[in-house]
ROROBA-659694 format. One record per residue: residue in three letters; x, y, z of N, C-alpha, C in turn. Coordinates in steps of 0.1 Angstrom, whole numbers, padded with zeros to 4 digits, always signed. Layout:
BEGIN
ALAXYZXYZXYZ;...
This chain:
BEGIN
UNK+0008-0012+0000+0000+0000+0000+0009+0012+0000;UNK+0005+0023-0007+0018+0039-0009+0009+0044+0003;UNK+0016+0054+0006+0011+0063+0015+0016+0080+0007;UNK+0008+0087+0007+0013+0100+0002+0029+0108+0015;UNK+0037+0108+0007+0046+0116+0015+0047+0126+0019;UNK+0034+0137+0014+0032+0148+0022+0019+0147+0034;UNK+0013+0143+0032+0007+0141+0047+0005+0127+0051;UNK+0009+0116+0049+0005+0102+0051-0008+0096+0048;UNK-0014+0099+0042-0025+0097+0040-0026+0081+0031;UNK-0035+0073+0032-0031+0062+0025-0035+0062+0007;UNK-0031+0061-0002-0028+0059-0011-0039+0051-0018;UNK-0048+0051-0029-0053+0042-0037-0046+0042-0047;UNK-0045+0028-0054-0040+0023-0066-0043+0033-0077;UNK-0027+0036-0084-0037+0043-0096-0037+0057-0092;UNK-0040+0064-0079-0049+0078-0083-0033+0086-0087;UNK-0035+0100-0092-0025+0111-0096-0028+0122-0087;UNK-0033+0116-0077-0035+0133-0064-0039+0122-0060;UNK-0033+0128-0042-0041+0124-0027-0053+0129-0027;UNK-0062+0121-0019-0075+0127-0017-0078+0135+0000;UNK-0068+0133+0007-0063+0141+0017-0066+0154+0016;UNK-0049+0155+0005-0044+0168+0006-0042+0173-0006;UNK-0044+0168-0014-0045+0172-0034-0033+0171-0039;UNK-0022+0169-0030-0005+0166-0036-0005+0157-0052;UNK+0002+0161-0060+0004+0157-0065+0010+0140-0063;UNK+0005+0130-0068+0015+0116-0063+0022+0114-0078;UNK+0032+0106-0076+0043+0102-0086+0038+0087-0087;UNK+0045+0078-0095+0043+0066-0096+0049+0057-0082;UNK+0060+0064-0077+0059+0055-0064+0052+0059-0053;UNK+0047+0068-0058+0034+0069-0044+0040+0082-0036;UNK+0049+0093-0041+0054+0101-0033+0048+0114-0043;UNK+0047+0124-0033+0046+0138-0034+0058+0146-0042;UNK+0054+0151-0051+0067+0160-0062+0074+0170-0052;UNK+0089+0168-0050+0096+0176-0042+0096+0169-0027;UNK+0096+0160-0030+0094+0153-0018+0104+0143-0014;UNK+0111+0142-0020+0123+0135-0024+0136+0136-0010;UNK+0139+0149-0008+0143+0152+0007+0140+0150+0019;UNK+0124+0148+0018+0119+0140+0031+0118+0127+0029;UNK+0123+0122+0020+0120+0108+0021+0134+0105+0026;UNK+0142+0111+0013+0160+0108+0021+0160+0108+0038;UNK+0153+0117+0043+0158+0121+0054+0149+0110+0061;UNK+0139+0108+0058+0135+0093+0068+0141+0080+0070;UNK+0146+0080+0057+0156+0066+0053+0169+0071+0065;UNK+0173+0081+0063+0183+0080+0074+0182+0078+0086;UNK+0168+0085+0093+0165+0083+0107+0165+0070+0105;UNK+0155+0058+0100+0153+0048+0102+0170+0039+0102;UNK+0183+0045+0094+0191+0037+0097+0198+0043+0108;UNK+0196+0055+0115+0205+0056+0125+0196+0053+0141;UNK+0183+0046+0136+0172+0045+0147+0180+0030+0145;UNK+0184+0020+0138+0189+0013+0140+0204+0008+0150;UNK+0210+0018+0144+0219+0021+0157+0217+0020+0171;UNK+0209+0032+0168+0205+0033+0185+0198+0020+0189;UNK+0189+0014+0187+0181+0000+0188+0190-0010+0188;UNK+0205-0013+0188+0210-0020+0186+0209-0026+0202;UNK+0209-0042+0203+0206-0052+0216+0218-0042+0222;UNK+0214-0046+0237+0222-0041+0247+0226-0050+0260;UNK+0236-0057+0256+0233-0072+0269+0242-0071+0275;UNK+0243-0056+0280+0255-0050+0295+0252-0061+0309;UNK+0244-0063+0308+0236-0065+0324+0242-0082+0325;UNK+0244-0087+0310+0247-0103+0310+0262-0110+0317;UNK+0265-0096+0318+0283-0098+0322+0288-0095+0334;UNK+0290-0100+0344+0296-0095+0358+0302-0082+0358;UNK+0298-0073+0363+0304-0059+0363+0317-0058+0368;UNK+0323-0070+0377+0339-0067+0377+0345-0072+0365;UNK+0338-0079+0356+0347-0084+0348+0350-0072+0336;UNK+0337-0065+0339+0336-0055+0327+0347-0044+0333;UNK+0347-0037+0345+0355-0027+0350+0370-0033+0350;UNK+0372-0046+0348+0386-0050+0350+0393-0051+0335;UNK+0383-0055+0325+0387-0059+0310+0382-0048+0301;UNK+0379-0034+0301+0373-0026+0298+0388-0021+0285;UNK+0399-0023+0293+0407-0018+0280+0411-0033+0272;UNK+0407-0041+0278+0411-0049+0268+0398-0053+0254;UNK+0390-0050+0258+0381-0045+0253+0385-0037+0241;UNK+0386-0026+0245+0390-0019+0238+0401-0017+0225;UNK+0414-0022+0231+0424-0034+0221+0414-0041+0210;UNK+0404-0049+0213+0398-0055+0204+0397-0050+0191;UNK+0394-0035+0193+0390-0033+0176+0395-0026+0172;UNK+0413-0024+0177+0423-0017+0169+0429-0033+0160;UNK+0426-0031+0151+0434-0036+0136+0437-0051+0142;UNK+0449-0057+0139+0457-0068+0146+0457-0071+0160;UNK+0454-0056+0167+0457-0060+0183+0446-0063+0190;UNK+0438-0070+0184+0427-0076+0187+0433-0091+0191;UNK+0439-0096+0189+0452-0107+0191+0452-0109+0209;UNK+0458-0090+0213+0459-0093+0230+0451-0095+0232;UNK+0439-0091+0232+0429-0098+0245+0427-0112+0239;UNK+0426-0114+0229+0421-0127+0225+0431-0136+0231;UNK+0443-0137+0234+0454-0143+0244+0455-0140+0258;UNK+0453-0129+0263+0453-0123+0276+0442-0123+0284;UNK+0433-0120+0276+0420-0119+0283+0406-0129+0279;UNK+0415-0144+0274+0402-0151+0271+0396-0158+0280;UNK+0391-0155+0293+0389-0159+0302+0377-0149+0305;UNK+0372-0138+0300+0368-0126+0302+0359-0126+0290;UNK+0345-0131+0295+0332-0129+0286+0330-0114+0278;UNK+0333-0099+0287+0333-0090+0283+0342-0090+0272;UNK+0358-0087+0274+0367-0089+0261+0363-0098+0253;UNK+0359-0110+0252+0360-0116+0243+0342-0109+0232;UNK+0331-0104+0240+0320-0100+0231+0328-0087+0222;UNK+0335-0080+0230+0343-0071+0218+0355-0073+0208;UNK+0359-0082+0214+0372-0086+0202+0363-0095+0195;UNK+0357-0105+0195+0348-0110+0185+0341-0096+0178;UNK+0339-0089+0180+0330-0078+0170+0341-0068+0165;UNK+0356-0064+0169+0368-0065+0162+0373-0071+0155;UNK+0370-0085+0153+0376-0092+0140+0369-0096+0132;UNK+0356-0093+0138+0346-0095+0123+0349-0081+0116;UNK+0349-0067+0123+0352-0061+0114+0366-0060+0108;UNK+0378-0064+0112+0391-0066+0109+0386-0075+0097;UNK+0377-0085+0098+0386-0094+0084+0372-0087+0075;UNK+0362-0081+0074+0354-0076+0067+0360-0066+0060;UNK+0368-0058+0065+0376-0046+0064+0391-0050+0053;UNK+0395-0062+0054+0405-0068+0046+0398-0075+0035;UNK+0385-0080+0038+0382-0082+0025+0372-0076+0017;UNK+0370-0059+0022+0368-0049+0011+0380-0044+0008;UNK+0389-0043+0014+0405-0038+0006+0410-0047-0005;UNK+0408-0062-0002+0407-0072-0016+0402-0068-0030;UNK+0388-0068-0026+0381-0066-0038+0381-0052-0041;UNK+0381-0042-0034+0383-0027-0038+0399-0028-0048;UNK+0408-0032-0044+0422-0036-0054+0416-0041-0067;UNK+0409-0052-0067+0407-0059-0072+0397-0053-0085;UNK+0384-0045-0080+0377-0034-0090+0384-0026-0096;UNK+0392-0020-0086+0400-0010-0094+0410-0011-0102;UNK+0419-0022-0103+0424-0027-0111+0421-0031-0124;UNK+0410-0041-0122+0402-0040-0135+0396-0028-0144;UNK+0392-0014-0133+0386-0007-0136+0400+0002-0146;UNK+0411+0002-0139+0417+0012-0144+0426+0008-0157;UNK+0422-0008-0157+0423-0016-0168+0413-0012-0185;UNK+0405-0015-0179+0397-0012-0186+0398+0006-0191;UNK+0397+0011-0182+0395+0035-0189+0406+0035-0180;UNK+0420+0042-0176+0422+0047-0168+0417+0056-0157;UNK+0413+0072-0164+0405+0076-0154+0395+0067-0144;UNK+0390+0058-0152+0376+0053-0142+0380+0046-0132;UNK+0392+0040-0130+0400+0034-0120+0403+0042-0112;UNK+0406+0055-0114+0413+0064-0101+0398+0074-0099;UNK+0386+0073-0098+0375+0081-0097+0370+0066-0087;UNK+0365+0055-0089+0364+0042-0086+0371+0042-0071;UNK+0382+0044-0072+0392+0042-0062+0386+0049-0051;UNK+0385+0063-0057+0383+0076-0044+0369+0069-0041;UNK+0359+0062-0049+0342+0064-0042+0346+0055-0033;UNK+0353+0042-0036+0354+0034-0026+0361+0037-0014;UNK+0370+0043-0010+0378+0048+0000+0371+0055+0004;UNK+0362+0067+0001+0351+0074+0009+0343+0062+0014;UNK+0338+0052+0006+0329+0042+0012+0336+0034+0023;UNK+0350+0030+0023+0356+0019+0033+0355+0031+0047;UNK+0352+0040+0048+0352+0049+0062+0340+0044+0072;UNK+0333+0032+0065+0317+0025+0074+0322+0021+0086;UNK+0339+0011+0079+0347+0008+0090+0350+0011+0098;UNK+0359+0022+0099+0361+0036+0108+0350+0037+0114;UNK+0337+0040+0113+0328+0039+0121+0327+0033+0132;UNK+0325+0020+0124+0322+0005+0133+0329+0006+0142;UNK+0344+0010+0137+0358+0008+0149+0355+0019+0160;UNK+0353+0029+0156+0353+0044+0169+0339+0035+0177;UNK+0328+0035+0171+0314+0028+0182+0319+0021+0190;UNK+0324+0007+0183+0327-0004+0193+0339+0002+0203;UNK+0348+0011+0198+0357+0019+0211+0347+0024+0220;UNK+0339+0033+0214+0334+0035+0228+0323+0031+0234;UNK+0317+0021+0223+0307+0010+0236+0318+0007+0244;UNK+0330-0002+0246+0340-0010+0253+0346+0004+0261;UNK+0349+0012+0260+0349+0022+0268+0339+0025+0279;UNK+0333+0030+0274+0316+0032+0286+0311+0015+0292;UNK+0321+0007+0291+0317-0008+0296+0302-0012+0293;UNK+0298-0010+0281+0287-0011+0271+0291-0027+0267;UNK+0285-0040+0263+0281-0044+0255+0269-0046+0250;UNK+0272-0035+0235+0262-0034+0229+0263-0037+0213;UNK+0256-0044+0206+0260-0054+0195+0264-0040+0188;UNK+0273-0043+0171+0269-0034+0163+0262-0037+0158;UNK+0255-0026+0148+0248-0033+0135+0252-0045+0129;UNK+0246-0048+0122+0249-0060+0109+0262-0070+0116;UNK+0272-0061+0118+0285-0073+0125+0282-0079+0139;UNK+0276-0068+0144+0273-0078+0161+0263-0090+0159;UNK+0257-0093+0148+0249-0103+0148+0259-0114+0146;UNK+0271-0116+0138+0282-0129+0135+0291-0131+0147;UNK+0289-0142+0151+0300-0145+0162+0309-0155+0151;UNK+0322-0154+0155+0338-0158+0155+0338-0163+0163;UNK+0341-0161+0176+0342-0163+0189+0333-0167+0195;UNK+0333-0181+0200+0323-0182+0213+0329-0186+0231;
């Protein structure tokens, strides 16, 4: 069912105006110029995701979290996700964050794979389009960077709190 994008109103099949509000409707069922509020819902809805992300602080002994908090944190710098995984595997807290550290570690190595890999071909194929290619994806590998600063400072604030999309894969059990 569409709903009109300028007032919500529900949508019949077919019509070319709301019967609401007289808006003009498009074929997907949105209001002409309306295109900015839709962008901007789509984002609330992915950063309402964020926020909504499980929160299973309460599952972990709180000394273990005040005592492994930096190790923790280790987890989702690059390779040194290694220490805790040897130092502190004993430590349910460290280990929910260095597991969500090396899923993004090897997720993060294997877009640097295939980003080589497109661009290579790409710059094979046109040159320019290889070195344009290159830059979108490098603006795009910064998701990681993300991932990485959050999960610092969930593991900081002694948060375990999943991330998006990667807190759902366990590595580690």
């Amino acid at each position: 069912m569409a709903y009109c994008s300028k007032c919500g109103a529900e949508l019949q099949t077919g019509v070319r105006f709301c019967q609401a509000c007289g808006a003009a409707v498009a074929p997907d069922g949105s209001a002409p110029g309306q295109t900015g509020e839709r962008f901007r819902q789509q984002a609330e809805a992915i950063f309402e995701e964020f926020r909504q992300a499980e929160d299973s602080t309460a599952a972990y002994p709180m000394g273990d979290i005040q005592k492994n908090k930096g190790m923790a944190v280790l987890g989702y710098l690059g390779l040194l996700f290694l220490i805790p995984l040897l130092a502190a595997k004993d430590s349910p807290f460290a280990r929910f964050h260095t597991n969500q550290g090396l899923v993004i570690f090897l997720c993060s190595a294997a877009y640097e794979i295939v980003q080589k890999i497109l661009v290579g071909v790409a710059s094979l194929v046109f040159l320019p389009l290889g070195g344009i290619l290159e830059v979108v994806l490098e603006i795009l590998s910064l998701v990681f960077l993300v991932y990485v600063i959050l999960g610092v400072v969930y593991a900081a604030k002694g948060k375990a709190k999943e991330l998006p999309i990667v807190g759902k894969i366990h590595i580690l059990r």
